[in-house]
MIDO-736552 format. One line per 10 residues: number of its first residue (from 1); their letters; for each residue x, y, z of N, C-alpha, C, O. Coordinates in steps of 0.2 Angstrom, whole numbers, m for minus. Layout:
% MIDO-736552
NUM = a = X:Y:Z:X:Y:Z:X:Y:Z:X:Y:Z ~ ...
//
This chain:
% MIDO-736552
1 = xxxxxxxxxx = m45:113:m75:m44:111:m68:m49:105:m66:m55:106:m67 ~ m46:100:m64:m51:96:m61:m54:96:m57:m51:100:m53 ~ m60:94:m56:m67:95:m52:m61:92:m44:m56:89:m44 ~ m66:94:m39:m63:89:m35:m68:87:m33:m73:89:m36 ~ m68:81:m28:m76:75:m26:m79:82:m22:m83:84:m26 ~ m79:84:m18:m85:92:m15:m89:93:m22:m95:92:m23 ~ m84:96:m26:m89:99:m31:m91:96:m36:m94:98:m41 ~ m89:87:m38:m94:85:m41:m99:83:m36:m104:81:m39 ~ m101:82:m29:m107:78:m26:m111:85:m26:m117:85:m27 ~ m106:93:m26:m112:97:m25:m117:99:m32:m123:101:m32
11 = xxxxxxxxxx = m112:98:m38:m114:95:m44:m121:92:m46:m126:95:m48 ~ m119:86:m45:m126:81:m43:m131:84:m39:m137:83:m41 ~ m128:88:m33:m135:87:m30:m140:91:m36:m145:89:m38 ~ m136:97:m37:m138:103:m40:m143:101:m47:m148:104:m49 ~ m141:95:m50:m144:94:m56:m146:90:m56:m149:89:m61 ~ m148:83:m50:m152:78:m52:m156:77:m52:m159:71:m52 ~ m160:83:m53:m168:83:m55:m169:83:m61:m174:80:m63 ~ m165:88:m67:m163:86:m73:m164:81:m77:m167:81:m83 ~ m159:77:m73:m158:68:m75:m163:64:m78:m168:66:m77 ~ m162:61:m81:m167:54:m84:m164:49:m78:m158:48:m75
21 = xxxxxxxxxx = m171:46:m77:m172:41:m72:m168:38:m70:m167:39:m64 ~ m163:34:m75:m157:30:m71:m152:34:m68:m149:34:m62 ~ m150:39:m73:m145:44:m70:m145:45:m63:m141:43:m59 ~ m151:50:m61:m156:50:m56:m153:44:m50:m150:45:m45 ~ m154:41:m52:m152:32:m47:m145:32:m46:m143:31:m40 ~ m141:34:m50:m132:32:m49:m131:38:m47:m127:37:m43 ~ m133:44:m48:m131:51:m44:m132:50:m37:m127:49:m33 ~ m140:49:m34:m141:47:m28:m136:43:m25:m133:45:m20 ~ m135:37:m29:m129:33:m24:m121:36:m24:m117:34:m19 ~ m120:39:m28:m112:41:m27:m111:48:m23:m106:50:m21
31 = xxxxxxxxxx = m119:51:m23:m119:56:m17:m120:52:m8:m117:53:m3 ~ m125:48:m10:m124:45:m3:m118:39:0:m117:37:5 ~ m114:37:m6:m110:31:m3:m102:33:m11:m99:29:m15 ~ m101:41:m9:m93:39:m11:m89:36:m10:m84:37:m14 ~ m89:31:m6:m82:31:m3:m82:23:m6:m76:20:m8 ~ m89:19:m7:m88:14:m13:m87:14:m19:m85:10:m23 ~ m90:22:m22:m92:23:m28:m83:24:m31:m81:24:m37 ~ m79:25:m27:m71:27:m26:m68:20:m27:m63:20:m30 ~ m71:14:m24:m67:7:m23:m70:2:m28:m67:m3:m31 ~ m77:4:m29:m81:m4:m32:m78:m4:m39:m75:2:m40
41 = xxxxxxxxxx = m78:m8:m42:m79:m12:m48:m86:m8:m52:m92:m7:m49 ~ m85:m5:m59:m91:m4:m61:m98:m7:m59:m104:m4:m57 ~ m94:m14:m61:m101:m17:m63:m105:m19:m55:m111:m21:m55 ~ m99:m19:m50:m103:m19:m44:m106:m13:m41:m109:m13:m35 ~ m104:m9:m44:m108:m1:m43:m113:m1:m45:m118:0:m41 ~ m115:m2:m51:m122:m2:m56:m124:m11:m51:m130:m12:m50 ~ m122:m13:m50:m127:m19:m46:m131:m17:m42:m136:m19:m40 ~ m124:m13:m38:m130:m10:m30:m133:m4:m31:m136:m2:m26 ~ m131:0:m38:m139:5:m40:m145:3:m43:m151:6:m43 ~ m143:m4:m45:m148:m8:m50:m149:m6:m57:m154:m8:m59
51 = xxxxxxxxxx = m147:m2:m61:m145:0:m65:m140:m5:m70:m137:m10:m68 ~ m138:m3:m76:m133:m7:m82:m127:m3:m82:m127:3:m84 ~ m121:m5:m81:m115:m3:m83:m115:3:m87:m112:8:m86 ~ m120:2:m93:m120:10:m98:m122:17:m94:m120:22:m95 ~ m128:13:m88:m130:21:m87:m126:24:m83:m128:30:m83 ~ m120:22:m78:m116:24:m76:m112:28:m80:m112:34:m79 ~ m108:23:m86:m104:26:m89:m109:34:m92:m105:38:m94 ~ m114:34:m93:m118:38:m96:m117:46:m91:m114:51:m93 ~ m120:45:m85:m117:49:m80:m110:51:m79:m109:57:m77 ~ m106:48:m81:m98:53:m82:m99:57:m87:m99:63:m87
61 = xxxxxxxxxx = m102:53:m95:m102:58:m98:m106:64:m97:m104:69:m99 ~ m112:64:m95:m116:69:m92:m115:72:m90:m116:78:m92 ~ m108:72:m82:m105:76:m80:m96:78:m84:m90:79:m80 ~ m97:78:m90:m90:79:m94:m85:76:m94:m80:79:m95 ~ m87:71:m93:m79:65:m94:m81:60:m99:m86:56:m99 ~ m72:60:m104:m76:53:m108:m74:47:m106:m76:42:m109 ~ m70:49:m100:m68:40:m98:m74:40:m90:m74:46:m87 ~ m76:34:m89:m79:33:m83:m73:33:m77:m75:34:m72 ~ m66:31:m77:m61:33:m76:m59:38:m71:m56:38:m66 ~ m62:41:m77:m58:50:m76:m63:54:m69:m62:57:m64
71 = xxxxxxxxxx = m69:51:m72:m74:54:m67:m74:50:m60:m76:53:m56 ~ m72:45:m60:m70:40:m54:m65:44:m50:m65:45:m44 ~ m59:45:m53:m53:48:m51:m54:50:m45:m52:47:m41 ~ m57:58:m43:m55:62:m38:m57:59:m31:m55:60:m26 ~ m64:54:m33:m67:51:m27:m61:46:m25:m60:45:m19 ~ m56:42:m28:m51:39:m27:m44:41:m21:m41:39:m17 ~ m46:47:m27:m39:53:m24:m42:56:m18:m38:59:m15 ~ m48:55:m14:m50:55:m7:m49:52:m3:m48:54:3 ~ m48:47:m5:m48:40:m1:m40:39:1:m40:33:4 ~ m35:42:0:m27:41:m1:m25:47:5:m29:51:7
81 = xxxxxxxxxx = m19:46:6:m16:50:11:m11:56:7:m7:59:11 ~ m11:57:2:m7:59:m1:m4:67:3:2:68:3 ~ m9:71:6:m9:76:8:m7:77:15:m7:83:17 ~ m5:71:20:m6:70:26:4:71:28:5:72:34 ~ 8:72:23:14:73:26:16:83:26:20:86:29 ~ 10:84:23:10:93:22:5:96:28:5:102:28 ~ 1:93:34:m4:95:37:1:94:42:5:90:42 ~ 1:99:47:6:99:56:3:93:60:m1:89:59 ~ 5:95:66:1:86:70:1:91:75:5:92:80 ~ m6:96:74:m9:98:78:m13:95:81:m14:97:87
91 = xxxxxxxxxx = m16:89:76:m23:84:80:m20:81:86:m23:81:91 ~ m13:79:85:m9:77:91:m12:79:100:m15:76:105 ~ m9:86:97:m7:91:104:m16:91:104:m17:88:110 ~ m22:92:101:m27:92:104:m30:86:108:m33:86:113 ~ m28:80:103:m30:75:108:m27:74:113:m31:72:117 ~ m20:75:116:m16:75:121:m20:78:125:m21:74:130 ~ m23:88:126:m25:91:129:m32:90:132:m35:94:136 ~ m35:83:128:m42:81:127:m45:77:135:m51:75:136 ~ m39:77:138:m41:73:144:m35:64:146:m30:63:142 ~ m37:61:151:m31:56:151:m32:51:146:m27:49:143
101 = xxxxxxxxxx = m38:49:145:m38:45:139:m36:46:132:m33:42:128 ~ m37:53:130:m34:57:126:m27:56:125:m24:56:120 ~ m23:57:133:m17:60:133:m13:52:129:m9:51:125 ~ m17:47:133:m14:42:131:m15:38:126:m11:33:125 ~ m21:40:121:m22:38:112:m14:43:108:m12:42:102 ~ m14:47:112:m8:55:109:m5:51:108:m4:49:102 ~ m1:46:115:5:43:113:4:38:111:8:37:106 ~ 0:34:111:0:26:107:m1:30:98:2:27:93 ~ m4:35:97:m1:39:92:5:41:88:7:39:83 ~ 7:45:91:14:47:91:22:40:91:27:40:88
111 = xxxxxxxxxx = 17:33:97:23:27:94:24:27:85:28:28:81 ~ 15:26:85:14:20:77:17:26:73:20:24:68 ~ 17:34:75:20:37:68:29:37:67:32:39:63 ~ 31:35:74:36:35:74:39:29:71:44:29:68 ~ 37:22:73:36:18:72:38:14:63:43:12:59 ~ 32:15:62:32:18:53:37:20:50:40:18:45 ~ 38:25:52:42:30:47:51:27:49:55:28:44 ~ 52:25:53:56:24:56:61:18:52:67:17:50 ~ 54:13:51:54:8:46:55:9:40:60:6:37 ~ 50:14:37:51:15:30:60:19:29:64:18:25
121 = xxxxxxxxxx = 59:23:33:67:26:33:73:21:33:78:23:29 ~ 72:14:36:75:8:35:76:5:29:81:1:28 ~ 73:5:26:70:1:19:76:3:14:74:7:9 ~ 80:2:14:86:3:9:83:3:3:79:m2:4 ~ 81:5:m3:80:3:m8:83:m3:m12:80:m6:m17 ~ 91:m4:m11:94:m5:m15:93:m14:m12:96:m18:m15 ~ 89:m16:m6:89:m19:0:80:m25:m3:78:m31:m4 ~ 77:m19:m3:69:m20:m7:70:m22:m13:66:m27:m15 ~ 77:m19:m17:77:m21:m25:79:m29:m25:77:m34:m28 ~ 86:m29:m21:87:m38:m23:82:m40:m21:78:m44:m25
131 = xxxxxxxxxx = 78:m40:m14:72:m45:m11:68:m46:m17:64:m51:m16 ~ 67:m43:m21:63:m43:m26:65:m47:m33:61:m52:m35 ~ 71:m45:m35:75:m48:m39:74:m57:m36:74:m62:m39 ~ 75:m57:m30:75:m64:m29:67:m68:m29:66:m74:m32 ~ 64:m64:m26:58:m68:m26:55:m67:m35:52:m72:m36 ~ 56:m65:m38:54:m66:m43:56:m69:m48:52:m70:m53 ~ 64:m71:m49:67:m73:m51:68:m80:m51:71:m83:m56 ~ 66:m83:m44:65:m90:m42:61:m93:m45:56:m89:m48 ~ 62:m101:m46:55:m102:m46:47:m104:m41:41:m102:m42 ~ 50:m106:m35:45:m104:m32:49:m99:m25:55:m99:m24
141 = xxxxxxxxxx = 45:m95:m21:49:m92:m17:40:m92:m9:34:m89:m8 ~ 45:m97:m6:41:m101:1:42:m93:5:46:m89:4 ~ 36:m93:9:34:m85:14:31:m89:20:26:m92:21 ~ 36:m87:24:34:m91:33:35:m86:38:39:m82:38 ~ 30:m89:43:34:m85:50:27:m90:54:24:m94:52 ~ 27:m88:60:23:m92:66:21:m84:71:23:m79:72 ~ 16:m88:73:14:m87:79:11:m77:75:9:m76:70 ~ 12:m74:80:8:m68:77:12:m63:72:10:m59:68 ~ 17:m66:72:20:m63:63:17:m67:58:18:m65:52 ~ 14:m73:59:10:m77:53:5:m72:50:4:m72:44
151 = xxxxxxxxxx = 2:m67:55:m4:m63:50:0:m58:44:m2:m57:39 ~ 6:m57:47:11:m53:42:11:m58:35:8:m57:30 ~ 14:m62:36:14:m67:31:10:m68:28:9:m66:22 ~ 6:m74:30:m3:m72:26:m3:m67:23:m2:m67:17 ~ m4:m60:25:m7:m56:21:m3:m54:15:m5:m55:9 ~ 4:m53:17:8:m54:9:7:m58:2:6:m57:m4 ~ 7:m64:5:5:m70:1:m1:m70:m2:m2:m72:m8 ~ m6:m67:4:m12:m64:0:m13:m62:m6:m15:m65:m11 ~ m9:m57:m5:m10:m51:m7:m5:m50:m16:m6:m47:m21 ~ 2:m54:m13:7:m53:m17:7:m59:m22:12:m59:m26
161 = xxxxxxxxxx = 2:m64:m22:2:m69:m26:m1:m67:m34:0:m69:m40 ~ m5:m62:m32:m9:m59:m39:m5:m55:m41:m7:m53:m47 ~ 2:m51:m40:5:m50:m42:12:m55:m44:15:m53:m49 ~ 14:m60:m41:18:m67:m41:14:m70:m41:10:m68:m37 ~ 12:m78:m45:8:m81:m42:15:m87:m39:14:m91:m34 ~ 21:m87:m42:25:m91:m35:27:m91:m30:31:m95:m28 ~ 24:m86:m26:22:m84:m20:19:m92:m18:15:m96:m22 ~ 21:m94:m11:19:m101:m7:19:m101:0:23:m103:3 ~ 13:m99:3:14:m98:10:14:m106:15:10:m111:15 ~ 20:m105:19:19:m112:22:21:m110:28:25:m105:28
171 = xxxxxxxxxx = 19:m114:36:17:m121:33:12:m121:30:8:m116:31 ~ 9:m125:26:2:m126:22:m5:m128:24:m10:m127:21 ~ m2:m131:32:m7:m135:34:m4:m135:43:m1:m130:45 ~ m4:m140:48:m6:m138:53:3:m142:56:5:m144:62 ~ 6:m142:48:14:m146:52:19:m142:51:16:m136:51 ~ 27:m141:51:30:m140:50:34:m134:41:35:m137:36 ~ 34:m128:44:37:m126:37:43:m131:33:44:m132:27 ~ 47:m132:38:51:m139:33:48:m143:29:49:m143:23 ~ 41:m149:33:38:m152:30:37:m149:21:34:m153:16 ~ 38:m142:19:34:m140:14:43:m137:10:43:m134:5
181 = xxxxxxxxxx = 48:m137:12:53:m138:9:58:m143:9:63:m143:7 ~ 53:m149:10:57:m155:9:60:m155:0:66:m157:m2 ~ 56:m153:m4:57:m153:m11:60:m149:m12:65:m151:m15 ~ 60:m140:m9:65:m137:m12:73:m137:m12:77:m140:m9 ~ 75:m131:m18:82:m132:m19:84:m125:m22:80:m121:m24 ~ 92:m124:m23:93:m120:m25:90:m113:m29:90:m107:m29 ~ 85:m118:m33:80:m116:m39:76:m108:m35:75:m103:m38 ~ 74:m111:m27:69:m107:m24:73:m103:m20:79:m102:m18 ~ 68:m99:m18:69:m93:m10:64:m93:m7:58:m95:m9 ~ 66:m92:m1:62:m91:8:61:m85:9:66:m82:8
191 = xxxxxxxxxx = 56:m81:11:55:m77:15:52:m77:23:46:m79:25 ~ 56:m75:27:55:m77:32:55:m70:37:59:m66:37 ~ 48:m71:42:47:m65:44:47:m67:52:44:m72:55 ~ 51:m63:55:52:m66:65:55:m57:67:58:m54:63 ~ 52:m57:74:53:m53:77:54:m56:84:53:m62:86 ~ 56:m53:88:60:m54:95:51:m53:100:47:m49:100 ~ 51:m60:104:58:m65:104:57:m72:97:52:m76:96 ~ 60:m71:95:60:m76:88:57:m83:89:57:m87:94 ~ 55:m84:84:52:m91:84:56:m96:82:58:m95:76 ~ 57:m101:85:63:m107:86:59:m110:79:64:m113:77
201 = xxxxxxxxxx = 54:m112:75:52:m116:71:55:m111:64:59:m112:60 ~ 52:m107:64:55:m99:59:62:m102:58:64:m105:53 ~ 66:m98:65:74:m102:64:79:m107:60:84:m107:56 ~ 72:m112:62:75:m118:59:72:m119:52:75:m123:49 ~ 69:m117:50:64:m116:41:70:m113:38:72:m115:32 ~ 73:m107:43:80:m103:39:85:m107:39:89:m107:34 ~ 88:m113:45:93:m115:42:93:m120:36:96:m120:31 ~ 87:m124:37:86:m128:35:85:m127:25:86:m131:20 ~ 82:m121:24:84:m118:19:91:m118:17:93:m119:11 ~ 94:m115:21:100:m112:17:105:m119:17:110:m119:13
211 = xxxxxxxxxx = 104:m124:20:106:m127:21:105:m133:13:109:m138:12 ~ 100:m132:9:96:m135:3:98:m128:m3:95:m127:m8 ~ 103:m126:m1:102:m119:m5:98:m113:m6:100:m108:m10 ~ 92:m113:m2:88:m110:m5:92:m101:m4:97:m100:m1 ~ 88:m94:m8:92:m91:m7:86:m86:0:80:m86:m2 ~ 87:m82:6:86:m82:8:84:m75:11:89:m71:12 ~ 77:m72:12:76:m66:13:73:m67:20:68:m71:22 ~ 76:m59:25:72:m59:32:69:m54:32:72:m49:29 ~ 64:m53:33:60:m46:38:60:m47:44:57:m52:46 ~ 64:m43:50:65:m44:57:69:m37:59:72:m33:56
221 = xxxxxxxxxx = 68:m39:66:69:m33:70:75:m30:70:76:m24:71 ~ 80:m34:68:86:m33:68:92:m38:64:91:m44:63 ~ 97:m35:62:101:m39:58:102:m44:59:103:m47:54 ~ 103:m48:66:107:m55:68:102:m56:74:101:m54:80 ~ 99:m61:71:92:m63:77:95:m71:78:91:m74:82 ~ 100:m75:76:102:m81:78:110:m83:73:111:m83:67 ~ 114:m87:79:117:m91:75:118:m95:69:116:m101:70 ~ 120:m93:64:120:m96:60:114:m95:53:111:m98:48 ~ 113:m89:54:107:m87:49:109:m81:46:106:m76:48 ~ 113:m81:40:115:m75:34:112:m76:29:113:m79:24
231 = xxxxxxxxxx = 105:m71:30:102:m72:23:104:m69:19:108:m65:21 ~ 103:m68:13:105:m63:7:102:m58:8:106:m53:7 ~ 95:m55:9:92:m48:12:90:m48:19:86:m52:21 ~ 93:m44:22:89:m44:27:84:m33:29:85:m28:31 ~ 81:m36:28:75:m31:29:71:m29:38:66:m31:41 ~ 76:m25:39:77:m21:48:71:m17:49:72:m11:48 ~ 65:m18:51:60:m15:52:60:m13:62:63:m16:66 ~ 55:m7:63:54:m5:72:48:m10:73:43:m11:70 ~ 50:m13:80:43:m16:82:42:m12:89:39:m16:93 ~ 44:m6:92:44:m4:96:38:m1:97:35:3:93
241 = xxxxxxxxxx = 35:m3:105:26:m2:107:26:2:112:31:6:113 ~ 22:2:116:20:5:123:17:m1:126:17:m1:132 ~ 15:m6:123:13:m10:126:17:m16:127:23:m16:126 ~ 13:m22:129:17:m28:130:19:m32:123:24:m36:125 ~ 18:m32:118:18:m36:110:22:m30:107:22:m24:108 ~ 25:m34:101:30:m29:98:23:m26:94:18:m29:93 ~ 25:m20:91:23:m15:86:23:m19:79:28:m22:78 ~ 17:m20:74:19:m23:67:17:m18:63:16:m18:57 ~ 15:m11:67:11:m7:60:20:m4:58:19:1:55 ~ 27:m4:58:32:m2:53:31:m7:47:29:m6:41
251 = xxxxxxxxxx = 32:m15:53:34:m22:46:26:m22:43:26:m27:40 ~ 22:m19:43:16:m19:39:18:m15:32:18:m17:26 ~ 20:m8:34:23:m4:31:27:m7:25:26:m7:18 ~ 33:m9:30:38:m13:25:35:m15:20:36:m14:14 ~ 31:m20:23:27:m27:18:24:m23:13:26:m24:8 ~ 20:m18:14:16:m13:9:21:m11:4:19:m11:m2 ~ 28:m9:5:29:m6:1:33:m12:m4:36:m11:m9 ~ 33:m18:m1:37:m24:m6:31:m27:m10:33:m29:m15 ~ 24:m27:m8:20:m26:m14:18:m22:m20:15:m24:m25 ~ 21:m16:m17:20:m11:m20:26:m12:m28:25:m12:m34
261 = xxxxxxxxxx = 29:m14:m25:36:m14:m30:34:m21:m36:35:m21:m42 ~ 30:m27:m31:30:m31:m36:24:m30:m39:23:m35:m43 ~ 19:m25:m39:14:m25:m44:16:m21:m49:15:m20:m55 ~ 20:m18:m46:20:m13:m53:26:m17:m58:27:m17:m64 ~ 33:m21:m52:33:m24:m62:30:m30:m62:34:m34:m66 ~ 26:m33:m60:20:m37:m63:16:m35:m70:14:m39:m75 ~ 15:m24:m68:11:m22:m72:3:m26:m74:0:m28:m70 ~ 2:m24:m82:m5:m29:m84:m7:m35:m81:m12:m36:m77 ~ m3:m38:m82:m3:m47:m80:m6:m45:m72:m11:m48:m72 ~ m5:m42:m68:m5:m41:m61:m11:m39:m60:m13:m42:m55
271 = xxxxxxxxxx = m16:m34:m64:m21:m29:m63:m25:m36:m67:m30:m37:m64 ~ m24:m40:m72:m28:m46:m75:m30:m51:m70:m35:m54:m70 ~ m25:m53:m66:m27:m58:m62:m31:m56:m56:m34:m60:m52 ~ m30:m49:m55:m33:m46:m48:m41:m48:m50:m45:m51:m48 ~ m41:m44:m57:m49:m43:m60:m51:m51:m59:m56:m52:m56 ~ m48:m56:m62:m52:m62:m62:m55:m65:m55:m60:m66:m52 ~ m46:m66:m54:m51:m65:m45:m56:m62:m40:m58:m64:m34 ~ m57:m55:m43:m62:m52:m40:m69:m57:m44:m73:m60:m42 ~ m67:m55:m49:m73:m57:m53:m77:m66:m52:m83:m67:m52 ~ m72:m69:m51:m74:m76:m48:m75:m77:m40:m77:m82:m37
281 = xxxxxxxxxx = m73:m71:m37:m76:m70:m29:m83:m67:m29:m88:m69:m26 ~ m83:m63:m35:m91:m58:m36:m96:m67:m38:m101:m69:m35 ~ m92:m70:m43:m98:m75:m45:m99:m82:m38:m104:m86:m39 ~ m96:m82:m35:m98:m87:m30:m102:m83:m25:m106:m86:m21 ~ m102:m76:m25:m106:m75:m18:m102:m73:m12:m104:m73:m6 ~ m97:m73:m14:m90:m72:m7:m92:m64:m5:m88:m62:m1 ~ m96:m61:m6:m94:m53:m5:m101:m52:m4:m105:m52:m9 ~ m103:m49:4:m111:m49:6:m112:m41:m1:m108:m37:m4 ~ m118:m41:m3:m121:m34:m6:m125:m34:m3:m128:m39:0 ~ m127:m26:m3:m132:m24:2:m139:m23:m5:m138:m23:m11
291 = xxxxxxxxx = m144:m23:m1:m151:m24:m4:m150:m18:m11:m146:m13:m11 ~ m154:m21:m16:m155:m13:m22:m160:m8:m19:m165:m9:m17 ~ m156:m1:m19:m158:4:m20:m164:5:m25:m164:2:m31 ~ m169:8:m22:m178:8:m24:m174:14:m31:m170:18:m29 ~ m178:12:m38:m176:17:m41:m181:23:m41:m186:21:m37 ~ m180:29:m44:m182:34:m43:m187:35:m48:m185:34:m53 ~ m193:38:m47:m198:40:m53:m196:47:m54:m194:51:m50 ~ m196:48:m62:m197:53:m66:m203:57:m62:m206:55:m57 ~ m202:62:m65:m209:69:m62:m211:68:m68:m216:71:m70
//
């Protein structure tokens, strides 16, 4: 049975006096900062204990695993919601009971999980599958939207280009998503993200699209947000708030799981390109590290 991360850090504590010196170093840090030791990159684990890549891996095997992997695992599996649809939403009812401020984090709670699910409940599969088939299928496939739906899009394009690198977020610069579809054609696809009240330049990116051929996918609140706009997918997400701005944590939701789809058949190639560009943000300096940890003397 596998360890879970409680009884490997109680593990550690137990035996790090044991240890040869570096050991000692990398134990310390993955009892005191799991929740990196769960995300970093090897080599920037062993960076911020000051230690070498081997002594880490030496520590798995110390604690019985022969891939460093395997021993990473559970601290991973901490970090995930896996177990969050089995737990009741008692925290709900206590926060609600918690006073007014309480009563009303309950409900701005209670919107986002309705929100969400509501969304994801939306997501047709069969709806996710062509969006995908298209965007990948194209040769290049343009990702727009204006105004506070742009953060949705940025992040996809983000995020989904290391998976696709034909992902293209426009506009590019500070003009017109048109200006950056003037070349395209049949060849390509749009994804276009708007919620109510729609954005009139968005709109027009879409006719103007379909208009050049392009083939056409929406993220939006609702099937039919204007005259004259039949995309090939349209993807119906809640934007439903308590406040004055629509809700994005469903179409975040959404977007999370059309990522999800295109890393995995991306596959290798996907996981390869992530690594490079991590590794060439690590070599420029893009990522603060905190000071090296003082190593530990032997007794």
């Amino acid at each position: 049975m596998q360890s879970s991360t409680p009884q490997l850090i109680d593990r550690l504590r137990h035996e790090i006096d044991r240890m040869p010196a570096q050991l000692q170093a990398a134990a310390k840090y993955i009892i005191d900062h799991p929740a990196d030791f769960a995300l970093d990159p090897i080599r920037t684990t062993a960076d911020k204990i000051g230690v070498s890549t081997n002594a880490v891996i030496r520590l798995a095997r110390y604690m019985g695993y022969e891939r460093f992997e395997d021993f990473r695992s559970p601290f991973r599996h901490d970090l995930t919601t896996d177990r969050e649809d089995r737990l009741n939403q008692s925290w709900l009812s206590r926060m609600a009971e918690s006073g007014e401020f309480g009563a009303a984090q309950a409900g701005f709670a209670r919107n986002e999980l309705n929100v969400v699910s509501r969304s994801l409940r939306l997501l047709d599969p069969a709806k996710v599958q062509r969006a995908v088939t298209l965007m990948t299928s194209a040769r290049r496939c343009f990702v727009t939207a204006t105004r506070a739906s742009y953060a949705l899009a940025y992040y996809f394009h983000y995020a989904g280009r290391m998976a696709h690198p034909g992902l293209h977020l426009i506009p590019r610069h500070m003009g017109s998503a048109i200006d950056d579809l003037l070349e395209a054609d049949h060849g390509d696809c749009l994804f276009a993200m708007t919620v109510h009240p729609y954005s009139a330049d968005t709109i027009q990116a879409m006719r103007f699209a379909r208009n050049r051929g392009l083939r056409l996918i929406l993220l939006a609140d609702s099937d039919v947000i204007a005259p004259g706009i039949d995309a090939d997918v349209t993807l119906t997400v809640s934007t439903r708030s308590r406040h004055l701005f629509s809700s994005f944590s469903g179409a975040m939701a959404a977007i999370e799981a059309l990522l999800g789809h295109l890393f995995e058949q991306s596959g290798d190639a996907a996981a390869e390109r992530v690594h490079r560009y991590q590794q060439a943000r690590e070599d420029a300096g893009a990522y603060w590290q905190p000071a090296r940890l003082p190593r530990l003397r032997t007794k």
